[in-house]
N, C-alpha and C positions, 0 to 999 in steps of 0.2 A: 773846273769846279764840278763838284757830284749833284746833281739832280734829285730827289724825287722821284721824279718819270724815268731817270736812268736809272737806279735800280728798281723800282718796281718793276719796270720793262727787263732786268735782268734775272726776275725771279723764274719768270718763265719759261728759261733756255736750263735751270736747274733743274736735275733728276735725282735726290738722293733718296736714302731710305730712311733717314731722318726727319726732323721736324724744322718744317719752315710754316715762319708767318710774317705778315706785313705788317705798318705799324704796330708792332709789339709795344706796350707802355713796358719800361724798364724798371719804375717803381717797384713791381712784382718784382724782380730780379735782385735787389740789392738790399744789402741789411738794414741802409737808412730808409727805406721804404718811399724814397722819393725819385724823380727823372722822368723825362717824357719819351716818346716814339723811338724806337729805332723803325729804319725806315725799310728793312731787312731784318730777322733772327733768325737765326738755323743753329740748329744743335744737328750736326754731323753724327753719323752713326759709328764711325770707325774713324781709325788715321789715313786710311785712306782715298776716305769719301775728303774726309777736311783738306787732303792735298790736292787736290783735283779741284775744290770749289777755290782755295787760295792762288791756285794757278790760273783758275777763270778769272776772279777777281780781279789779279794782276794784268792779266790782257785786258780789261773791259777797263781799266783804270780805277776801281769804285774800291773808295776807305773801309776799312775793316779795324775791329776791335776784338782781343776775346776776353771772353767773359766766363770767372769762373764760379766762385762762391757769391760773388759780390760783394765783398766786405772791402774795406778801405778804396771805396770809388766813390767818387760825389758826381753823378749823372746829370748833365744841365737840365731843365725845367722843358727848355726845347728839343733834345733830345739827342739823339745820334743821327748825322745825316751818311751813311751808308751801311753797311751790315753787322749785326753784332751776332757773331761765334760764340755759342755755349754750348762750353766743352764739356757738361752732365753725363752724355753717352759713353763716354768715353774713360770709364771709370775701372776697369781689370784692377784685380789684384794676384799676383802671384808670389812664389815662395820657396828658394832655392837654400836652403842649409838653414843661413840666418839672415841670409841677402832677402829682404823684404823690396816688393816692385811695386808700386803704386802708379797706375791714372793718373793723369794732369785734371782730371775731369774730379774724381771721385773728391770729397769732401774730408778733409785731411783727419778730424776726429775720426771719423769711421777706419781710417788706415791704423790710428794709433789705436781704439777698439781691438781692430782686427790681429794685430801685434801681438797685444796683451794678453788675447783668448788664446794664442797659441806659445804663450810663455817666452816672449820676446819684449826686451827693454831698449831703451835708445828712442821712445816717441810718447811714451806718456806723458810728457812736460805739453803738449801742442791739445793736448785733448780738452773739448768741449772749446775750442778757436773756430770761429766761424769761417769759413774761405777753404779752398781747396787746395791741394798738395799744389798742382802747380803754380797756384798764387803765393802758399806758405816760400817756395824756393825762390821766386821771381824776388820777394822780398825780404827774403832771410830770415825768415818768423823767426822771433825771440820771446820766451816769457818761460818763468817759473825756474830759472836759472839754467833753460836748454835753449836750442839754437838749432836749427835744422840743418846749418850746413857742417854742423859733427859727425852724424852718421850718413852724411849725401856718399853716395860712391860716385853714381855718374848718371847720366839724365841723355833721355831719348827725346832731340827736337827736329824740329821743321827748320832750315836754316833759310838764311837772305835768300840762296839760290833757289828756294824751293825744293832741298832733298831730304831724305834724311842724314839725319847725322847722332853719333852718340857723344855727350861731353863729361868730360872726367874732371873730379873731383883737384882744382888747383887752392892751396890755401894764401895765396897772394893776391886770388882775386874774390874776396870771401872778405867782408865786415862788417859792423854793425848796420843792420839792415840794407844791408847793398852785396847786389849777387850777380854775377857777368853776363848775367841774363837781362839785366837792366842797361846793359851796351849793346845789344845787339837787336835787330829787328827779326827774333825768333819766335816758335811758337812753340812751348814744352809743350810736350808727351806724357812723359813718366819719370820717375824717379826711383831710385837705385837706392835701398840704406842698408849698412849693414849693424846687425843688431849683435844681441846679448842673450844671452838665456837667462830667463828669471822665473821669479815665484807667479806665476799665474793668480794667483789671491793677494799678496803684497802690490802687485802691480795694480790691480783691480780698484784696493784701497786706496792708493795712490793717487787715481786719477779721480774717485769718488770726492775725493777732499780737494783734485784742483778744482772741480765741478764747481763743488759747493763753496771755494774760496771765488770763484766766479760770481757764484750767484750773488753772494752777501755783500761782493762791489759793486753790484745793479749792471751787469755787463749785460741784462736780460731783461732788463724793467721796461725798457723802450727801445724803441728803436733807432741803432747807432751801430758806428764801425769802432766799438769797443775803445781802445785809445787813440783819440787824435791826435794827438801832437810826440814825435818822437821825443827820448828822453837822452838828455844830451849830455855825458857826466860830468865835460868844463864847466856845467852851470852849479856843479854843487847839492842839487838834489831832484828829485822825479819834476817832472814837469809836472805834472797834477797837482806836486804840491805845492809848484809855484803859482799856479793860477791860484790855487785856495789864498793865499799868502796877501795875493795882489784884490782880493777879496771879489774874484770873479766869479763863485758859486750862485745860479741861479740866476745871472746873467742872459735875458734874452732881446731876441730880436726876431719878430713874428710869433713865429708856432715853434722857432728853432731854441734851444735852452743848454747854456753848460749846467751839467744835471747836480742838483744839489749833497748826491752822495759822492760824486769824485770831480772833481777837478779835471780831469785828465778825461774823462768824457763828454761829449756835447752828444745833445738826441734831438730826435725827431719829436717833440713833448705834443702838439698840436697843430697836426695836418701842416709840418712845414713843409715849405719847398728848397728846393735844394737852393734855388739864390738866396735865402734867410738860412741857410746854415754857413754856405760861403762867407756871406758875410758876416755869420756870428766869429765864425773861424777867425778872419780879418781882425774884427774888432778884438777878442782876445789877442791875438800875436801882437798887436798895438799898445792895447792895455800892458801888458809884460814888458814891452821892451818901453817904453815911456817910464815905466817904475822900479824897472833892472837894469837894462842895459839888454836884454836877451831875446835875441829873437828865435821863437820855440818854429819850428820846422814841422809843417803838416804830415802826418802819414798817408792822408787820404791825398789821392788821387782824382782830378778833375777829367771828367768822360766829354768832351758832345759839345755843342754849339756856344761855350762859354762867350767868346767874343760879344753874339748879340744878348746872350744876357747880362753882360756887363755895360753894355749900352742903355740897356735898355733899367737896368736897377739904378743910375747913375740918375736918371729923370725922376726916380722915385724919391719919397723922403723916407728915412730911417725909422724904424719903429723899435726905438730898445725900451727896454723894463727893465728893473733890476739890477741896477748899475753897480758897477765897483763902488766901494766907501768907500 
């Protein structure tokens, strides 16, 4: 088991030219605005610094997570007990014909930005998505009828053995939100897209109006990982508009809230914590499949010491408001 005192006592044998800190609060880090300590956080300066510290790691035995935009993670309350990697630094852009290379680090708007200003199509559908290019491929970001693994060529990672490696673009291991990246214990780099030539001002507009189709869904009114629950097509229609249906809107439990303009969102409404969002989560997939038959599937991702805070919320009594009718 990882310690505490064993990585705090491992911070100290580190030299990068990066940023390291000790109990870091991760709430800063993530779009739900919730999570406790990491016990360890380093943002690596380079791919190189990151190999060298993941190869320490691996000898000193000590848990690692990386961390990119924060979006679609739910950080337990307790927190991360060994080091969380954010890949920020780590954020190049470069630009070969139309082969467009992005950072695993860099924040995948700013890539499709970067795109656009230089009269290149194939990534405006991803724009104003919170989360980073290497989270967008980890998880096959999909929205506005694009898909990231369309214009993937091929992706620079950290493999199991600790080397590099570069991975090519296979379409048998590519579908709805699942990327081969989610079988493997790798660490992406970069990614590879190859694009299109377009209007630089059409493209603009474009993204102007997914912005703004963002906004008037409240993807920005609180703080949340945009849509929780994947949308499943055997079920017949978006999952948001199954919770609406099931009369889940407004739905809470603590400070946690499925938010009354969409279904398909749950927020952070009032200082909750991430065990009142887990559990609003719970109680929605409940509610749905009690009243459908359907069990909606989380997008978000559980970081950190979940075990004792499921022990530990199981002593608690429930605090809901706003209940299905």
């Amino acid at each position: 088991m990882c310690t505490v005192y064993k990585v705090l006592n491992l911070a100290e044998k580190i030299n990068i030219k990066g940023l390291l800190r000790t109990n870091e609060p991760l709430s800063g880090h993530t779009t739900f605005r919730t999570g406790g300590p990491a016990d360890l956080f380093i943002q690596p300066a380079d791919r190189r610094e990151l190999l060298n510290l993941l190869r320490l790691l691996k000898r000193e035995g000590v848990p690692w997570f990386i961390l990119g935009g924060g979006a679609n993670i739910l950080v337990a309350d307790r927190g991360f007990r060994g080091v969380v990697i954010d890949m920020k630094r780590i954020n190049r852009i470069a630009l070969n014909g139309t082969v467009l290379t992005l950072d695993a680090g860099l924040a995948v708007s700013d890539g499709a930005l970067k795109a656009a200003r230089w009269g290149l199509k194939g990534l405006e559908f991803i724009y104003a998505m919170p989360g980073s290019v290497g989270g967008a491929l980890w998880m096959n970001a999909r929205c506005y009828s694009g898909e990231i693994s369309r214009p993937f060529l091929w992706a620079d990672i950290i493999n199991e053995n600790l080397e590099f490696e570069r991975v090519y673009y296979d379409s048998r291991e590519w579908e709805y939100k699942k990327s081969p990246f989610q079988n493997r214990r790798c660490v992406i780099l970069a990614g590879a897209f190859r694009l299109e030539r377009g209007d630089r001002r059409h493209l603009t507009r474009q993204m102007d109006e997914i912005r703004e189709d963002r906004i008037a869904k409240g993807h920005f009114r609180a703080p949340c990982a945009g849509s929780t629950f994947k949308n499943n097509r055997a079920f017949g229609a978006p999952s948001g508009q199954i919770i609406e249906q099931a009369g889940l809107k407004g739905l809470r439990i603590g400070g946690a809230a499925v938010s009354p303009w969409h279904g398909n969102i749950l927020i952070n409404e009032n200082n909750a914590t991430s065990g009142e969002i887990a559990r609003l989560i719970e109680k929605v997939q409940k509610e749905v499949q009690d009243r459908t038959g359907f069990l909606l599937e989380p997008e978000v991702l559980k970081i950190g010491e979940w075990e004792a805070e499921h022990a530990e919320s199981d002593r608690k009594p429930e605090r809901v408001s706003g209940s299905a009718e």
